[in-house]
ZALOMAR-322079 format. One line per field, with one value per residue (C-alpha): residue number from 1; residue in one letter; chain; x, y, z. Coordinates in Angstrom, 2 decimals. Example, Ala and Ser with C-alpha at 12.3 -4.5 7.8 and 13.67 -1.06 7.14 Angstrom:
# ZALOMAR-322079
nr = (1	2)
rest = (A	S)
kette = (A	A)
X = (12.30	13.67)
Y = (-4.50	-1.06)
Z = (7.80	7.14)
This chain:
# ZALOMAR-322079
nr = (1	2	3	4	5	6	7	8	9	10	11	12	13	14	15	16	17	18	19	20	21	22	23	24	25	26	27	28	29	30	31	32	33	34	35	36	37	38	39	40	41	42	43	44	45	46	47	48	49	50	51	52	53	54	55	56	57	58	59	60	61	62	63	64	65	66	67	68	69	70	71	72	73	74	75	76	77	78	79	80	81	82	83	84	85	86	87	88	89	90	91	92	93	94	95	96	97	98	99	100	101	102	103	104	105	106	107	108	109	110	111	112	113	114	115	116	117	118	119	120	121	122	123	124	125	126	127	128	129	130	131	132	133	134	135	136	137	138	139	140	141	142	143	144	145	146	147	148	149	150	151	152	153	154	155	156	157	158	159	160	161	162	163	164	165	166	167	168	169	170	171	172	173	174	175	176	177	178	179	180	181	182	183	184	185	186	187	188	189	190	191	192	193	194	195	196	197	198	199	200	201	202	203	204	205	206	207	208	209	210	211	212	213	214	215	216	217	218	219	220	221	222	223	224	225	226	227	228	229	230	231	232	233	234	235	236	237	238	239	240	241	242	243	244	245	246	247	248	249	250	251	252	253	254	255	256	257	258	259	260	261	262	263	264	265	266	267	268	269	270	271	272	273	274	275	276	277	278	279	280	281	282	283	284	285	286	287	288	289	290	291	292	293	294	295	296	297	298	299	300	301	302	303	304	305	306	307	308	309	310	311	312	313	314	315	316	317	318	319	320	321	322	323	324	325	326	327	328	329	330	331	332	333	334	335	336	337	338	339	340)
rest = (X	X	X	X	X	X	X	X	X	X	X	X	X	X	X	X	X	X	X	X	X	X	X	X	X	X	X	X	X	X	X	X	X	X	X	X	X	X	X	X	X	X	X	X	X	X	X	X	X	X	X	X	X	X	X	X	X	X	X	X	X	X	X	X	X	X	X	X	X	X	X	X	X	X	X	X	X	X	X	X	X	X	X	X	X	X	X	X	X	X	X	X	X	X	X	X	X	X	X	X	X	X	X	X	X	X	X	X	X	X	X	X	X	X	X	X	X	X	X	X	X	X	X	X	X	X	X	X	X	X	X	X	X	X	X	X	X	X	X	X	X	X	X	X	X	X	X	X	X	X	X	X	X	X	X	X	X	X	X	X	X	X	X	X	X	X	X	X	X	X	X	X	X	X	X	X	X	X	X	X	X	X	X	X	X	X	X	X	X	X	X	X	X	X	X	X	X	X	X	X	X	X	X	X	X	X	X	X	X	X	X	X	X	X	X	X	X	X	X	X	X	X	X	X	X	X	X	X	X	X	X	X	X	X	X	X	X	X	X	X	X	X	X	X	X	X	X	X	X	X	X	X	X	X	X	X	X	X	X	X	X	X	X	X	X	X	X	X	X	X	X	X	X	X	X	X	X	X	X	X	X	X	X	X	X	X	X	X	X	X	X	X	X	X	X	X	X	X	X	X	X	X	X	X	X	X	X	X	X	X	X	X	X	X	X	X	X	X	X	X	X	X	X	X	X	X	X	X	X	X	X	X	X	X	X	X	X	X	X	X)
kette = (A	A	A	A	A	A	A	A	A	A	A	A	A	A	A	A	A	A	A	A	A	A	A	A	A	A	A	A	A	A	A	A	A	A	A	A	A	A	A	A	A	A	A	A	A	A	A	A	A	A	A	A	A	A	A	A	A	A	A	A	A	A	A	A	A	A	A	A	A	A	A	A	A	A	A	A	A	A	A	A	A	A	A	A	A	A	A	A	A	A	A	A	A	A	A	A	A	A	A	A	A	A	A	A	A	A	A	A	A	A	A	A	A	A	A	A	A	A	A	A	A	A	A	A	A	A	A	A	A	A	A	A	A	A	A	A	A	A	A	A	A	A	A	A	A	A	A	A	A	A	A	A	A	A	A	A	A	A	A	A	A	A	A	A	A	A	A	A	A	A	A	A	A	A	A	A	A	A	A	A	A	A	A	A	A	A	A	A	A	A	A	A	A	A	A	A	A	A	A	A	A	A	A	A	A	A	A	A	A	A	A	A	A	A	A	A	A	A	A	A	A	A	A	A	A	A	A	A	A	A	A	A	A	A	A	A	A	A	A	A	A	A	A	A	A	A	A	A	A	A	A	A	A	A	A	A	A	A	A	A	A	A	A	A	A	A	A	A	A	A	A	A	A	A	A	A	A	A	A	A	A	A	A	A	A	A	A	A	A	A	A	A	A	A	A	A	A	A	A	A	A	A	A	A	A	A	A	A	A	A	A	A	A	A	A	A	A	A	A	A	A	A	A	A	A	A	A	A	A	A	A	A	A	A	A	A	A	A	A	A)
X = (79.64	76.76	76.28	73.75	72.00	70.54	66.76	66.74	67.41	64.47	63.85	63.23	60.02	59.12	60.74	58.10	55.14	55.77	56.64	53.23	51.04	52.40	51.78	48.51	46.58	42.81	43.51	40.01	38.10	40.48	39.21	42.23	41.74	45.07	47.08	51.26	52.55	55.88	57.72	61.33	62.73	64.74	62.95	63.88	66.25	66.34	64.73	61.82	61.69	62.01	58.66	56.81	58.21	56.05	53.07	53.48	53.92	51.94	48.21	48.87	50.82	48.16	44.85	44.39	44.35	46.89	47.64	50.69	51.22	54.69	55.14	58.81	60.15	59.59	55.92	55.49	58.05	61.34	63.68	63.45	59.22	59.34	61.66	59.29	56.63	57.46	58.66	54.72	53.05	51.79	53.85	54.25	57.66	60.29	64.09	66.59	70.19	71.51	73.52	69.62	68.89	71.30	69.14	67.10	70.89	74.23	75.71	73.78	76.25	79.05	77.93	79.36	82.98	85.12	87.09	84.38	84.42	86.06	83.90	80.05	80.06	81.85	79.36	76.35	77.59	78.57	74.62	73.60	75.08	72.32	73.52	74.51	71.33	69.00	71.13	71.15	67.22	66.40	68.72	66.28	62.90	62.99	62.95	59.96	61.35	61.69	64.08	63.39	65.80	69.39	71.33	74.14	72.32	75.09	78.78	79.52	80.64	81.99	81.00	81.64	79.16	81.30	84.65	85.28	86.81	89.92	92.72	92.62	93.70	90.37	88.49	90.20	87.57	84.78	81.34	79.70	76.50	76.99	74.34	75.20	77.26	80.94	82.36	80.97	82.51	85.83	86.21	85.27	88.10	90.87	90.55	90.09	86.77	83.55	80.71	77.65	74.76	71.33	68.62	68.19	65.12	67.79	70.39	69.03	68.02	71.38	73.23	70.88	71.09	74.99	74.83	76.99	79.75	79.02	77.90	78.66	76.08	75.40	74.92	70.97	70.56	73.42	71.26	67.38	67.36	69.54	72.82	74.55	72.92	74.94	78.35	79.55	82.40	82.32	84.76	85.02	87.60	85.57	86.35	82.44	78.96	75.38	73.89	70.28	67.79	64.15	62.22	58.72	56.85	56.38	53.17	51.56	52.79	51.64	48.14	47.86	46.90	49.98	49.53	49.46	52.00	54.76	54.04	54.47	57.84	58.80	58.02	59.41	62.75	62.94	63.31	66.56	68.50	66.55	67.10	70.53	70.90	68.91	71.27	74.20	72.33	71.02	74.42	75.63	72.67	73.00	76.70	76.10	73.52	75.80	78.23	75.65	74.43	77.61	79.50	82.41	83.59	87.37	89.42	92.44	96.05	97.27	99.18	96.73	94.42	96.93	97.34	93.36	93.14	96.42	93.85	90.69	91.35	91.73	88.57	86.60	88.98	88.90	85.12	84.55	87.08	85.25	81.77	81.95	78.47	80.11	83.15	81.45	79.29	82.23	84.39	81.70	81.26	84.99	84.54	82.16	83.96	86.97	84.76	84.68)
Y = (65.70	63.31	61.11	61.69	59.38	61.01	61.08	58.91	55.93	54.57	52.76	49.42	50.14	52.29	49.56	46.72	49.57	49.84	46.18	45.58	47.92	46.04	42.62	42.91	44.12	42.26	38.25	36.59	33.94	30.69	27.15	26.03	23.81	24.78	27.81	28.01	31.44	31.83	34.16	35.63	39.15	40.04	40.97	40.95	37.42	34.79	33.75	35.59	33.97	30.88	31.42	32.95	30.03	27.81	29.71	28.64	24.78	24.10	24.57	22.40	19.82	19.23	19.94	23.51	22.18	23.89	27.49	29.63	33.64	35.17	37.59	39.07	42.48	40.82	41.45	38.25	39.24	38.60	35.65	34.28	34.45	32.50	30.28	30.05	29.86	27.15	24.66	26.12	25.47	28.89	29.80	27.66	27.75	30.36	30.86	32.59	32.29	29.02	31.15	32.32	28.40	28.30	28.30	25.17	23.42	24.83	22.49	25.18	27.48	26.33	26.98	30.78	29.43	31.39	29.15	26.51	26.47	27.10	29.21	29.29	26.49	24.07	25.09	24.62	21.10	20.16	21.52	19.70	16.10	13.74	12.62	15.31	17.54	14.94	15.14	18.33	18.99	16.35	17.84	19.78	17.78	16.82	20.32	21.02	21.95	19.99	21.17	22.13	24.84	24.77	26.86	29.92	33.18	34.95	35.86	38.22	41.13	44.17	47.42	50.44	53.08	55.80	55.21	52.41	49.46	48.66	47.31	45.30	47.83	49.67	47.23	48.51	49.13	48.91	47.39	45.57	43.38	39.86	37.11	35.47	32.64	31.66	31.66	35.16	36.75	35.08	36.28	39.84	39.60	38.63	41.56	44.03	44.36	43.99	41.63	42.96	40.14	41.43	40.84	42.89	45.42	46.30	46.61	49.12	51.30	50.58	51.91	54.99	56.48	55.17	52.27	49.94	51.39	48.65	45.50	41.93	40.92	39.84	42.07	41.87	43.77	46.53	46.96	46.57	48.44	51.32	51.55	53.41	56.45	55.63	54.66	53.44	50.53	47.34	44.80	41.31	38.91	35.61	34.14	33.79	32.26	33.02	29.75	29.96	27.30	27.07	25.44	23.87	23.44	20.24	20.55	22.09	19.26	17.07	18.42	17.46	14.48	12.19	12.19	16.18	16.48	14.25	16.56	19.75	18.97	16.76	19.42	22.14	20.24	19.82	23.74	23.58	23.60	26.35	28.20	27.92	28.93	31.97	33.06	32.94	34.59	37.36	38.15	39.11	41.36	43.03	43.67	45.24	47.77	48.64	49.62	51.54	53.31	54.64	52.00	50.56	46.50	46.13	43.58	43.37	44.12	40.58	41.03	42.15	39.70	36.26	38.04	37.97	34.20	33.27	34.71	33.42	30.54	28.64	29.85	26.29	24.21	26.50	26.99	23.34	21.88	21.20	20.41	17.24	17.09	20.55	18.91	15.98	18.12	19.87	17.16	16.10	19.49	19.15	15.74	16.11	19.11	17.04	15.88	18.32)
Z = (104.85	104.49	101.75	99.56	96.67	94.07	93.96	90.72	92.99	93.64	97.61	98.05	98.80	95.58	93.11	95.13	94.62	90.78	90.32	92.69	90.24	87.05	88.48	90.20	87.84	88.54	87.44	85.52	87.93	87.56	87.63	88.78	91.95	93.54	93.09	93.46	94.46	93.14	95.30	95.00	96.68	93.36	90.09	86.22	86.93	86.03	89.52	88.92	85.39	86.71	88.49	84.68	83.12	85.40	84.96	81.26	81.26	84.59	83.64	80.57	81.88	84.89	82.53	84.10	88.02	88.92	88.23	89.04	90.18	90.56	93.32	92.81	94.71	97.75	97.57	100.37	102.81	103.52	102.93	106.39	106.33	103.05	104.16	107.46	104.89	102.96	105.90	107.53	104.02	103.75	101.14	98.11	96.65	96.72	95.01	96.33	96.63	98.16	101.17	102.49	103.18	105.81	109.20	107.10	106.63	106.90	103.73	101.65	102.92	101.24	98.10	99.15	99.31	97.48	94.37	94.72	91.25	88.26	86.42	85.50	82.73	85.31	88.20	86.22	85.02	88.79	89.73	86.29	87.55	87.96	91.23	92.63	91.74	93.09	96.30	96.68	95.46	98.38	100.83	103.02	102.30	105.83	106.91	104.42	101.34	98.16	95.68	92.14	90.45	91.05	88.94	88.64	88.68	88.67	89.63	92.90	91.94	94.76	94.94	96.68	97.26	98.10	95.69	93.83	94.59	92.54	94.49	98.02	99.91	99.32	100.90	104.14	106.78	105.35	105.76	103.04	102.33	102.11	102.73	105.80	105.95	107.50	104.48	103.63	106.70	106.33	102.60	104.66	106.96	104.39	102.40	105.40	105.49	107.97	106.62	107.00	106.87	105.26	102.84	99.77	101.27	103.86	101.38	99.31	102.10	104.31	101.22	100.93	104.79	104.73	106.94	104.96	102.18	99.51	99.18	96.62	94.84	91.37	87.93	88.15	91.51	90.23	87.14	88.42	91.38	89.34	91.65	88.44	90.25	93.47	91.98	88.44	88.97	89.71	90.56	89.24	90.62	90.00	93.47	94.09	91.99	93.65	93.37	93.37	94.84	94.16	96.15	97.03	100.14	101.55	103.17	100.56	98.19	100.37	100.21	96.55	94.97	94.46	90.76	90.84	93.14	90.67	87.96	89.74	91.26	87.63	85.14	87.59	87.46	84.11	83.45	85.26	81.77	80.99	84.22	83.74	80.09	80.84	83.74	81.43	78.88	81.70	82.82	79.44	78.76	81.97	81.84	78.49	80.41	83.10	80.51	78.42	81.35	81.95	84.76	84.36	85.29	86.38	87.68	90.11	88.25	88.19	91.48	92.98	91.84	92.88	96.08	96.42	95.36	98.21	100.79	99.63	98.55	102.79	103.46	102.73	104.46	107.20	107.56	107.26	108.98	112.16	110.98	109.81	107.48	106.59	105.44	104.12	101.67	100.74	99.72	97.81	95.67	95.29	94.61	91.73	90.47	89.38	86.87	84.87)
C-alpha cells in the first residue's frame, strides 16, 4: 500500500511561497549604500533570527550605510549555491548548520560527532571560548567565508515517518536524512540504518513520495514545516547538537570600506550570546508545541539507550583517525571541552 501524507502537510515548495508572500511585501527606496542579504534554508529559528536581529543593530551602528534583508525558506537556493555564493561574493552571508560547510573544510564536519559534547550548556561555552571561537570563525576565511555566529541551534532528534522509532532495533533498514558527513553515515550504520545525505527542500519532499523513512533533525524543522501531520514521536537520545555557523562573504567584505567592513563582522559577532540564548530558549518553546499538537518525545529504556552510547560513541576516533587536520581539530574540541 502506498504511503500517503495527509494534505495538511504543506511541500517545501508551498511553505517557501507563503513565507515568500509574507516577506516580500514592496520594501520603501533605501539610502543605504550597500545591502546584506541574509539567507538561511530553515525559517522561524533561531538562524533566521539571527539574520532579523541584524537588520536591527546594523543601520544604526553604520549611520544607515548599510542595510540588511532576510531571505529564509530557502528563497536563494540551496545550501551548496550559497555556500558557492558566498566564496563567489554573490551572496552576502548565510547560516546553516556547521555539517553543510564541509566541501569549504572537512574540520566543520566534526562538529556532527556523536558525544562531542556533554550537553547544550557545555557546547555553547566550548563555541563561547574566546580562543576557540575566533579559531573557528577564521577557519574558512581563506576559502571566502568569514565567520560570525556560532552557536547550538538545536539537538538531533530521530524520526520515523512510517512508525515510530523507540528502540534500536527499529532503526533496522531503514533510510534516513542526515546532512552529509562521515560521522553522519557511521552513526547510520551502527544502529542499522542507511544514511541518506540531503538538504531540507529534498527532505520534505523525499519524505512525502516515500523516498527516505525518516530523517534527524532538530525540533524547529519537526514543528515549522508541520511533520505532526506525517507522524507524532520523536526520539531523543542526546548523542548529537546541530551546530550552526553563520557566515559572511569575503569578497563582498572586501568591497567595503575597511571601517564598514570592522563593524559589520564586529557587531555581527557580538550577537553570538544572543544567538545562543535564543536557541535554548527556541527549543523549549518548540518542544512544548510538538506536545500540544499532539506528538510525543521518548527516549531509549536505559538499556537500550547505554547500548546506543557503546556504539556511538568510536565514531570520532574512527572518522578522524587518518586525517590528521581531522584529528587535530578534534583533539582540540576535546581539548577545550575538558574545560568545562
Amino acid at each position: 500500500m502506498k504511503f500517503r501524507i495527509p494534505v495538511a502537510v504543506m511541500t517545501f515548495a508551498q511553505t517557501v511561497a507563503i513565507v515568500a508572500a509574507a516577506t516580500m511585501a514592496p520594501v520603501p527606496a533605501s539610502a543605504a549604500e550597500y545591502t546584506l542579504k541574509w539567507a538561511v534554508v530553515t525559517r522561524g529559528d533561531m538562524q533566521e533570527k539571527f539574520g532579523r536581529k541584524l537588520a536591527e543593530i546594523l543601520p544604526a551602528a553604520t549611520n544607515g550605510r548599510v542595510e540588511v534583508q532576510v531571505f529564509p525558506g530557502g528563497q536563494l537556493g540551496s545550501p551548496s549555491a550559497m555556500i558557492e555564493g558566498l566564496q563567489l561574493g554573490t551572496v552576502e552571508a548565510y547560516e546553516n548548520p556547521a555539517d553543510f560547510f564541509t566541501g569549504v573544510d572537512s574540520r566543520f564536519g566534526v562538529f556532527s560527532i556523536p558525544f562531542l559534547f556533554k550537553d547544550t550548556a557545555q557546547a555553547n561555552k566550548v563555541l563561547g571560548d574566546p580562543e576557540f571561537n575566533d579559531y573557528v570563525l577564521k577557519m574558512a576565511e581563506a576559502k571566502g567565508l568569514v565567520g560570525v555566529n556560532l552557536a547550538v541551534a538545536a539537538e538531533s532528534l530521530y524520526f520515523g515517518a512510517k512508525k515510530p522509532l523507540r528502540t534500536i532495533a527499529d532503526f533496522k533498514g531503514l533510510k534516513l536524512r542526515v546532512n552529509a558527513t562521515p560521522a553522519e553515515r557511521a552513526r547510520m550504520a551502527a544502529l542499522g540504518a542507511t544514511a541518506v545525505p540531503m538538504g531540507l527542500p529534498e527532505m520534505i519532499t523525499s519524505l512525502q513520495n516515500g523516498v527516505i523513512d525518516g530523517t534527524m533533525s532538530g525540533i524547529s524543522i519537526y514543528t515549522n514545516f508541520n511533520l505532526q501531520n506525517v507522524g507524532k514521536t520523536l526520539l531523543e537520545t542526546h548523542d548529537t547538537l546541530l551546530v550552526s555557523f553563520g557566515a559572511m562573504s569575503k569578497p563582498w567584505l572586501d568591497k567595503l570600506p575597511p571601517d564598514l567592513r570592522d563593524i559589520v563582522v564586529s557587531e555581527a559577532r557580538k550577537l553570538q550570546p544572543w544567538s545562543r540564548q535564543t536557541g535554548v530558549d527556541e527549543v523549549v518553546e518548540l518542544r512544548q508545541k510538538w506536545i500540544d499538537r499532539g506528538g510525543e518525545i521518548v527516549t531509549l529504556p536505559s538499556a537500550e539507550q547505554a547500548e546506543l552510547e557503546k556504539r556511538l560513541k568510536p565514531i570520532g576516533a574512527d572518522v578522524t583517525k587518518d586525517d590528521p587536520a581531522l584529528k587535530a581539530f578534534y583533539d582540540k574540541v576535546e581539548a577545550i571541552t575538558a574545560k568545562y
